[in-house]
N, CA, C and O of each residue as an XYZ file, in Angstrom:
552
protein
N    -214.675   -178.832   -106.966
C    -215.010   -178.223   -108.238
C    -215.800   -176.932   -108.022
O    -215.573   -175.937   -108.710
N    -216.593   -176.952   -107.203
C    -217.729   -175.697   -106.611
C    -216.668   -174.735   -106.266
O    -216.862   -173.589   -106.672
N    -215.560   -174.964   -105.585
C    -214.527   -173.711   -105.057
C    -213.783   -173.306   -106.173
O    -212.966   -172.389   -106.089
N    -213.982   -173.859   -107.111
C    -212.740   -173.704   -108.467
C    -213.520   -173.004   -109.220
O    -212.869   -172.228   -109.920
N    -214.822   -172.935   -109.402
C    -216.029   -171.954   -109.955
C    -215.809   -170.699   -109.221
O    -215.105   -169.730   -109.506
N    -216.537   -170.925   -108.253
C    -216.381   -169.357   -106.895
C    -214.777   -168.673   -107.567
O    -214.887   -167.635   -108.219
N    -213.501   -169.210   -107.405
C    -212.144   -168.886   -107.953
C    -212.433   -167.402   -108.874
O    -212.247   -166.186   -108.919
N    -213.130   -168.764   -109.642
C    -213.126   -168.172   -111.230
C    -213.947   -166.656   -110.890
O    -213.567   -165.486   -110.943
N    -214.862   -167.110   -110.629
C    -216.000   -166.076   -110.748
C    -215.672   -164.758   -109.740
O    -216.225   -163.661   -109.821
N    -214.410   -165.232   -108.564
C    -213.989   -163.809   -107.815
C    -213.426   -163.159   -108.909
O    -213.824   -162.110   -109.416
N    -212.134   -164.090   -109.363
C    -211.282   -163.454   -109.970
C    -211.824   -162.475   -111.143
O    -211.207   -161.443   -111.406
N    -212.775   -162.770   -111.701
C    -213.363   -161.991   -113.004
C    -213.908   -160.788   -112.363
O    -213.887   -159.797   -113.093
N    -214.419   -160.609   -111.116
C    -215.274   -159.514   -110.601
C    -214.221   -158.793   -109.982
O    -214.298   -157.568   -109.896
N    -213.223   -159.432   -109.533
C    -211.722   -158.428   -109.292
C    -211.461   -157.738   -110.243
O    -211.576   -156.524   -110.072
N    -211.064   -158.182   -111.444
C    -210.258   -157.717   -112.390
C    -211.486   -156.796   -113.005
O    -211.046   -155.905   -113.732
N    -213.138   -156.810   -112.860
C    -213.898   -155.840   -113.715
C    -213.782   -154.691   -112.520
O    -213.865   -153.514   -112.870
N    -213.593   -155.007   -111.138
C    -213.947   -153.822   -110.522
C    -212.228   -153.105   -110.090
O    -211.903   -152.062   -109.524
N    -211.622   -153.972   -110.535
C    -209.675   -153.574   -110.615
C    -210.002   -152.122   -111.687
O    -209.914   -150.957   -111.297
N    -210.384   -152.555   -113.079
C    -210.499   -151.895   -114.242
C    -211.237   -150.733   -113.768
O    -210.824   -149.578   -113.874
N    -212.610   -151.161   -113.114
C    -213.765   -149.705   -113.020
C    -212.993   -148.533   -112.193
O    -213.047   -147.330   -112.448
N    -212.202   -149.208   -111.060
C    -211.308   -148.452   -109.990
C    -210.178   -147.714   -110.578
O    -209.697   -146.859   -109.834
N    -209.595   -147.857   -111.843
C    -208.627   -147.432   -112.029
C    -208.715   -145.951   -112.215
O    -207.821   -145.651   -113.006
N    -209.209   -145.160   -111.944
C    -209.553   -143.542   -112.433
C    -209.122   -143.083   -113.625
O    -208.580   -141.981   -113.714
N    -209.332   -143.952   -114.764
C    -209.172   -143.471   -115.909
C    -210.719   -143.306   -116.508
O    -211.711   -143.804   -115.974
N    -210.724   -142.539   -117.677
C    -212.308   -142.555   -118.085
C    -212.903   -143.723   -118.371
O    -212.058   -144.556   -118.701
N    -214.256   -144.234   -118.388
C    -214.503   -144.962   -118.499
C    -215.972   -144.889   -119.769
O    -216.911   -144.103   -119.644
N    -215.847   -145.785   -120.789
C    -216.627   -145.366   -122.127
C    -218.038   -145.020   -121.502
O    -218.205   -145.390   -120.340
N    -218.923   -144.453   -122.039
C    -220.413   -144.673   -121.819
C    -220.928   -143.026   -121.156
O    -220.316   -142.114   -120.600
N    -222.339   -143.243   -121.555
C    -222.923   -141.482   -121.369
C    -223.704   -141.783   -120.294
O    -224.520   -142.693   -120.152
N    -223.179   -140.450   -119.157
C    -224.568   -140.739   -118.526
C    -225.406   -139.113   -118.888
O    -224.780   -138.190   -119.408
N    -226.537   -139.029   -118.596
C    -227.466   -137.897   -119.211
C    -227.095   -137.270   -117.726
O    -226.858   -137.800   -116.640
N    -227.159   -135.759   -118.223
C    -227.388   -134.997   -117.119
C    -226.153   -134.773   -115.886
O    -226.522   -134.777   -114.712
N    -224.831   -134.599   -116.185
C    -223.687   -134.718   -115.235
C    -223.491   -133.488   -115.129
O    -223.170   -132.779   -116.083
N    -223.678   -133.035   -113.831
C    -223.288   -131.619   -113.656
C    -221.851   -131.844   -112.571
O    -221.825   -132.749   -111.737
N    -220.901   -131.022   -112.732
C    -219.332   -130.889   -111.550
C    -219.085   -129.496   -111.644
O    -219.130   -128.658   -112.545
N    -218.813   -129.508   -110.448
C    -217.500   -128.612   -110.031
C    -216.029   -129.202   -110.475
O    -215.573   -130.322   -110.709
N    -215.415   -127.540   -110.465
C    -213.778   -128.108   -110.749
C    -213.142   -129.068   -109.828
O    -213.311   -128.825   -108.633
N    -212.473   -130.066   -110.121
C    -211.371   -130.460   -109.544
C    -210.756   -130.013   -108.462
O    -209.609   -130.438   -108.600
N    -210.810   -129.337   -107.333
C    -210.251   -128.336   -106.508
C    -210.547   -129.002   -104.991
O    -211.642   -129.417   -104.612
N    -209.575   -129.000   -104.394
C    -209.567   -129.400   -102.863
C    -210.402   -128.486   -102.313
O    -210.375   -127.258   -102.401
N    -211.420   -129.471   -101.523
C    -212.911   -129.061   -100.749
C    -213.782   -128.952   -101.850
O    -214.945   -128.635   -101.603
N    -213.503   -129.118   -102.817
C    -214.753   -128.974   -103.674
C    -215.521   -130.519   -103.866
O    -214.764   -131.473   -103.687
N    -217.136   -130.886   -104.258
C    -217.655   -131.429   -104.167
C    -218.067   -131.990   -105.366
O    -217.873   -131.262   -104.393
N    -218.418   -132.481   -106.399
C    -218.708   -133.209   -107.611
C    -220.046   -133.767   -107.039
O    -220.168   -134.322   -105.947
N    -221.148   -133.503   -108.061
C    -222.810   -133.799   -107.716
C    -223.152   -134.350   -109.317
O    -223.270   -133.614   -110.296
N    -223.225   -135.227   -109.310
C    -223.917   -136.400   -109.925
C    -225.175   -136.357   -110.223
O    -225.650   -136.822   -109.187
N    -226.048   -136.133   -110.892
C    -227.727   -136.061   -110.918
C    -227.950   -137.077   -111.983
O    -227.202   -136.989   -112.957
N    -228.601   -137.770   -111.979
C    -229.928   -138.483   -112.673
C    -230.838   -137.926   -112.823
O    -231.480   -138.049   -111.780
N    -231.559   -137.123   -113.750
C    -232.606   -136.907   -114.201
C    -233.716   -137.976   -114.407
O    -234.701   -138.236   -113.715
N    -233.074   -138.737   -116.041
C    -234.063   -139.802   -116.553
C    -233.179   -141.284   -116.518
O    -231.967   -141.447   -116.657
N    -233.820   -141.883   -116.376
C    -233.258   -143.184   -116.806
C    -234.300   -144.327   -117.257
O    -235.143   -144.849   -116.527
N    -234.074   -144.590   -118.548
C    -234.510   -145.218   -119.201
C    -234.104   -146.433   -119.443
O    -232.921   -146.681   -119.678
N    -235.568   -147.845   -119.397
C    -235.199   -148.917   -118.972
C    -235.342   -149.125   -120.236
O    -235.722   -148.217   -120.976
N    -234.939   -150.892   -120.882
C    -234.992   -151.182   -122.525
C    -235.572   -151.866   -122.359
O    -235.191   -152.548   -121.408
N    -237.024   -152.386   -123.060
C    -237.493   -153.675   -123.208
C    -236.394   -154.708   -123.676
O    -235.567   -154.331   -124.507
N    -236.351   -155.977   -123.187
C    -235.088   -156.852   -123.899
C    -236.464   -157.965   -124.603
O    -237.486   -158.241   -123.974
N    -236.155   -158.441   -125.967
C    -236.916   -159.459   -126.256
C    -236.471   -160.868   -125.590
O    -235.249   -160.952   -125.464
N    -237.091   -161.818   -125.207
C    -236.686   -162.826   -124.805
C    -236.495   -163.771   -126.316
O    -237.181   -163.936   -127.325
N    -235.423   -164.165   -125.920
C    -234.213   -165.270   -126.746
C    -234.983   -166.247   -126.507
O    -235.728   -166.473   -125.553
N    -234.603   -167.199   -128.068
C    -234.869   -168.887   -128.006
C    -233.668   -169.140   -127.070
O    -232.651   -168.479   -126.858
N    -234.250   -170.653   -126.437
C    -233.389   -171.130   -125.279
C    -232.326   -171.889   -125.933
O    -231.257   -171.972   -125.328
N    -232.458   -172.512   -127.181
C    -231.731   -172.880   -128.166
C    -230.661   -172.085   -129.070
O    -230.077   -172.422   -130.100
N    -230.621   -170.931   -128.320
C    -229.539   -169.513   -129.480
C    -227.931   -170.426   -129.842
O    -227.012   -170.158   -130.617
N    -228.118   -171.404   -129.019
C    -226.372   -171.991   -129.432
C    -226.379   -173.659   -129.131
O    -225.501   -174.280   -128.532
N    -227.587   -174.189   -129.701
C    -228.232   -175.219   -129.737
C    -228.270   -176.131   -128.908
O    -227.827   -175.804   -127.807
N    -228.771   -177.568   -129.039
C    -229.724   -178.011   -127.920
C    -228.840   -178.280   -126.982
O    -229.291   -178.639   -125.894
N    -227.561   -178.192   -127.131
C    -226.807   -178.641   -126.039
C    -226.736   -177.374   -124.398
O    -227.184   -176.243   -124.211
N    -226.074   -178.184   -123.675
C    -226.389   -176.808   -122.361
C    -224.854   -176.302   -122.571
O    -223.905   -176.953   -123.006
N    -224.890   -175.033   -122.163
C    -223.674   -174.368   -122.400
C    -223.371   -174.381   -120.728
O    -224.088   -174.105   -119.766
N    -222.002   -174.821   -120.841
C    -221.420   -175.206   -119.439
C    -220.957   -174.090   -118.384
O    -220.706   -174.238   -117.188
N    -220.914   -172.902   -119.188
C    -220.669   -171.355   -118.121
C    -222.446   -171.027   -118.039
O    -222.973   -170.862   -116.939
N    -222.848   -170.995   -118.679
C    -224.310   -170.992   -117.977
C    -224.838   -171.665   -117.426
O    -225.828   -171.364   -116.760
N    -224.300   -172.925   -117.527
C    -224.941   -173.624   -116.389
C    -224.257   -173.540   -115.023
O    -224.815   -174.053   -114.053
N    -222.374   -172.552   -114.815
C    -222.391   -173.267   -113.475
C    -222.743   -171.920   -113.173
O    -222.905   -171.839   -111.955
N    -222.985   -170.534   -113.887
C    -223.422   -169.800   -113.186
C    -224.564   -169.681   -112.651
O    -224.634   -168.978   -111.642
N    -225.909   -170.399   -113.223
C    -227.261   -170.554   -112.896
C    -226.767   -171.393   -111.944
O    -227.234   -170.843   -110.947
N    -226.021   -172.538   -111.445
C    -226.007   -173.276   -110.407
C    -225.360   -172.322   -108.932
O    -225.726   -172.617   -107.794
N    -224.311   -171.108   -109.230
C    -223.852   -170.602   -107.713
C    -224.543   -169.285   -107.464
O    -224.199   -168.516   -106.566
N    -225.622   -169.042   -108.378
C    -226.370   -167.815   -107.950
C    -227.910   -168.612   -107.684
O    -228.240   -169.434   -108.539
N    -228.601   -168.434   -106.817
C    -230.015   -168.718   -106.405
C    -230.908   -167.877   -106.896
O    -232.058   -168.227   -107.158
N    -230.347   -166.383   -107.110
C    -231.118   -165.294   -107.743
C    -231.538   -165.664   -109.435
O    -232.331   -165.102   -110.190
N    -230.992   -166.386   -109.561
C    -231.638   -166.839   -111.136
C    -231.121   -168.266   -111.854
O    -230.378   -168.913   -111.115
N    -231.383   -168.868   -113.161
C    -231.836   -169.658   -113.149
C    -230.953   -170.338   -114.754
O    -230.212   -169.500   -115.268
N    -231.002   -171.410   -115.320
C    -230.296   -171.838   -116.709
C    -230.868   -170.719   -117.383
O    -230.253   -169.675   -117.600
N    -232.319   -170.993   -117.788
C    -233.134   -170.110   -118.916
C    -232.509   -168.734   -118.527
O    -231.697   -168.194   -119.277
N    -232.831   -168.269   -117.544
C    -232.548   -166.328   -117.811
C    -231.395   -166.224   -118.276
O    -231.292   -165.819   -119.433
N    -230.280   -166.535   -117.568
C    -229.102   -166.678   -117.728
C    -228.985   -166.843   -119.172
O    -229.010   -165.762   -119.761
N    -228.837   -168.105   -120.096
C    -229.482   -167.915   -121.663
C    -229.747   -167.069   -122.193
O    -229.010   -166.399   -122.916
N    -231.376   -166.826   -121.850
C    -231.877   -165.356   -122.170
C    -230.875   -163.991   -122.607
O    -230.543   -163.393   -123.630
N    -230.664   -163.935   -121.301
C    -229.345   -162.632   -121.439
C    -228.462   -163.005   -122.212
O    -228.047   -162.136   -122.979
N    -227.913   -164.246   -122.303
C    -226.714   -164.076   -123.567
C    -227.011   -164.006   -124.792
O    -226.478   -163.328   -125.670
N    -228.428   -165.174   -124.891
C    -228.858   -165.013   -126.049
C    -229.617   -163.604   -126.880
O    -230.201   -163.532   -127.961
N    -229.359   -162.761   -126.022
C    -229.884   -160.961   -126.124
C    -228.097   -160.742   -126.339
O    -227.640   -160.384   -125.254
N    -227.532   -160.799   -126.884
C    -226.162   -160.439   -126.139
C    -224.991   -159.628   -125.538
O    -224.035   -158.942   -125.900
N    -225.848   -160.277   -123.953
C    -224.687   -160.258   -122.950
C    -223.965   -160.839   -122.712
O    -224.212   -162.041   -122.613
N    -222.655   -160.362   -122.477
C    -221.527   -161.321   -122.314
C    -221.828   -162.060   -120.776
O    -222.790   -161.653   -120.124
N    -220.930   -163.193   -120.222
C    -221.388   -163.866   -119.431
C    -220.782   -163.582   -118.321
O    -221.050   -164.170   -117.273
N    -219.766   -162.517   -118.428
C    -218.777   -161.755   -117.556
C    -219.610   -160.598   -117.014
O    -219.589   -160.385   -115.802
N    -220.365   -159.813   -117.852
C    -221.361   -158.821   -117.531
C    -222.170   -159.502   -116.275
O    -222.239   -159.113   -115.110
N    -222.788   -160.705   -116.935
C    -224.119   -161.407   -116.660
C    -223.448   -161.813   -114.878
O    -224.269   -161.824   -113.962
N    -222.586   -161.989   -114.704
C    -221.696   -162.544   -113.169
C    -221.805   -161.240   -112.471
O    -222.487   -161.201   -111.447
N    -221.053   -159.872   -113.017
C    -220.987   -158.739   -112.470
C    -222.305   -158.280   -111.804
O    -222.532   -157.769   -110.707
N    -223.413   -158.777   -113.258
C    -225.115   -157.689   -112.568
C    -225.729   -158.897   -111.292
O    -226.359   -158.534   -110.299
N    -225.428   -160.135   -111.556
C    -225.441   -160.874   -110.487
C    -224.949   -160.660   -109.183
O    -225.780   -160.559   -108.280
N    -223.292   -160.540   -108.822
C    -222.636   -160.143   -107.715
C    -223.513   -158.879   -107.144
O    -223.949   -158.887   -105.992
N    -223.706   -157.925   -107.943
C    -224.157   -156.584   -107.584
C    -225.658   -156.935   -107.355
O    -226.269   -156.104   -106.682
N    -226.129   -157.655   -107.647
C    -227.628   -157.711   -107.103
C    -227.397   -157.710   -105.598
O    -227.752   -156.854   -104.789
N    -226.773   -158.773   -105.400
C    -226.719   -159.158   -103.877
C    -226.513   -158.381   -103.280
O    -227.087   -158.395   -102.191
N    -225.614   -157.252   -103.572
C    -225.275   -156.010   -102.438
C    -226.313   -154.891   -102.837
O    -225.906   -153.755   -102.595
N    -227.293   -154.958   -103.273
C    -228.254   -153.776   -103.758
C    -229.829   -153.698   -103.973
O    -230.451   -154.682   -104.373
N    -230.269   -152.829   -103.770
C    -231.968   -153.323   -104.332
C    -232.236   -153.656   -105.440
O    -233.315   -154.184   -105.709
N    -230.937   -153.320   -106.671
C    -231.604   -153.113   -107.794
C    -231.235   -154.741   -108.773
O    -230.158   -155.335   -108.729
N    -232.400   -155.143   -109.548
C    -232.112   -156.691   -109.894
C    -231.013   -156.519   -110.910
O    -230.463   -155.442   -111.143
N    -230.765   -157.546   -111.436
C    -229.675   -158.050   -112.464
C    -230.035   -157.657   -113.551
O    -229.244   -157.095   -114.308
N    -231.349   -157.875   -113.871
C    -231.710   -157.405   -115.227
C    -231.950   -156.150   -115.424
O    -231.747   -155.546   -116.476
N    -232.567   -155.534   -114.024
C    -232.444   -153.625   -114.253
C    -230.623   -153.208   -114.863
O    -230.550   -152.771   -116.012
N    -229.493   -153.345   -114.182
C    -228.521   -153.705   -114.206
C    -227.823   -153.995   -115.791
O    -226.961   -153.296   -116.323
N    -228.359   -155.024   -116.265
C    -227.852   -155.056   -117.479
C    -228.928   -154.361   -118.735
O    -228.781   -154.277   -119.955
N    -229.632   -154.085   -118.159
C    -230.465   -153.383   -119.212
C    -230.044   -152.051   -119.207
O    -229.904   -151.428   -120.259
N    -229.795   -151.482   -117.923
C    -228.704   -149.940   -117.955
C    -227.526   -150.067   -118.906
O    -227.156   -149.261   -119.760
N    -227.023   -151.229   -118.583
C    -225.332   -151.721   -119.533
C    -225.713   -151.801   -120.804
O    -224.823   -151.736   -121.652
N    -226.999   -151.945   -121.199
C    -227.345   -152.216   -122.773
C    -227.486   -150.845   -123.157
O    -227.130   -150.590   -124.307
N    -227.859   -150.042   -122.560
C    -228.404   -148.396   -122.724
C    -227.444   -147.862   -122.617
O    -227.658   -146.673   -122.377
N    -226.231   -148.142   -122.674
C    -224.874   -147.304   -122.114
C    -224.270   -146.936   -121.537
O    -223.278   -146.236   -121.741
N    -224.957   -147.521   -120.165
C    -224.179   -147.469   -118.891
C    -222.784   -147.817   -118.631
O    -222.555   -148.554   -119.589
N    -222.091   -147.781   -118.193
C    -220.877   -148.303   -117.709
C    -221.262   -148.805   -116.546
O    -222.226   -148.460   -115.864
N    -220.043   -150.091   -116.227
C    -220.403   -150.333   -114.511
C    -220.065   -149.711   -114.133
O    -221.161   -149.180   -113.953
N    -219.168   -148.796   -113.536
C    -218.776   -147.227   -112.878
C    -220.161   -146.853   -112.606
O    -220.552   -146.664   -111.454
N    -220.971   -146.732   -113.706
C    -222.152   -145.410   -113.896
C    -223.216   -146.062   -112.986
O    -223.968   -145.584   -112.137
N    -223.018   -147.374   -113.471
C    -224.374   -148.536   -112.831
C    -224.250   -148.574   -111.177
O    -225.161   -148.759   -110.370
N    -223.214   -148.403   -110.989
C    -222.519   -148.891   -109.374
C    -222.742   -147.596   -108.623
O    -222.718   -147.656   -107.394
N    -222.963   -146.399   -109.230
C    -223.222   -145.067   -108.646
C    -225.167   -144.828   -108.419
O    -225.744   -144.408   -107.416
N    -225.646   -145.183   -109.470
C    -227.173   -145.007   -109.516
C    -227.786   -146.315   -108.700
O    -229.014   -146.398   -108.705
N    -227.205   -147.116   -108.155
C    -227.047   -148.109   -107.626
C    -226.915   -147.766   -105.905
O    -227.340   -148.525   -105.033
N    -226.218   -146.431   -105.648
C    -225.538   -146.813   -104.348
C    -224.621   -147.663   -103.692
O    -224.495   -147.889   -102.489
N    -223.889   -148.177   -104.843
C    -223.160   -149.214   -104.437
C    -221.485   -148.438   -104.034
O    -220.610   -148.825   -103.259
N    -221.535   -147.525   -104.710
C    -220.282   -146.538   -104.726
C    -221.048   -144.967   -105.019
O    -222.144   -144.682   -105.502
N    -219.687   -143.951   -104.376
C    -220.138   -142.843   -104.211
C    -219.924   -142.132   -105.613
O    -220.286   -140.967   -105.775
């Protein structure tokens, strides 16, 4: 059952980073994008100026009542980085639980936590945008 989770949970992070890869535009602002043209040898420079984090209020643990919701629980069970409640938390703020897997996976390969991560995605980030200020991609 544990490998049929993992399954699941590749396959969803395939198909979000299938989508981010596809070089089509992708919605969301980032502040401050400066480029060069399009032109062989030319270079495209990316700047971050500001980035602004969101306070998130913390959610009743009850947002979809007393029962446990069974994708939050097996994702709080195959990540160690966090826990039933946060996990909650974030949806009950709402994040989808597909997001909530993505800022997870990407923790692991990065300094930056899950919740920095989806709090960029709440501010308008794209994962494209997140995965660049990240270092995770160029």
């Amino acid at each position: 059952m544990r490998e049929r989770g993992l399954l699941t949970i590749l396959i969803i992070v395939v198909l979000v980073l299938t989508t981010a890869c596809s070089g089509q535009a992708t919605p969301g602002v980032m502040p401050d994008i400066t480029s060069t043209p399009d032109l062989p040898g030319t270079k495209v420079v990316i700047e971050l100026t500001q980035v602004t984090l969101l306070t998130v209020e913390t959610a009743k643990l009850n947002c979809l009542g007393d029962k446990i919701n069974p994708i939050a629980e097996a994702i709080a069970d195959e990540y160690e980085n966090t826990d039933y409640k946060q996990v909650m938390t974030w949806f009950c703020n709402g994040t989808e639980f597909e997001d909530i897997l993505v800022a997870l996976e990407t923790e692991i390969q990065t300094d930056t936590t899950a919740d920095e991560m989806l709090q960029m995605l709440a501010g308008g980030f794209s994962w494209a945008d997140i995965w660049q200020v990240t270092g995770l991609t160029e």
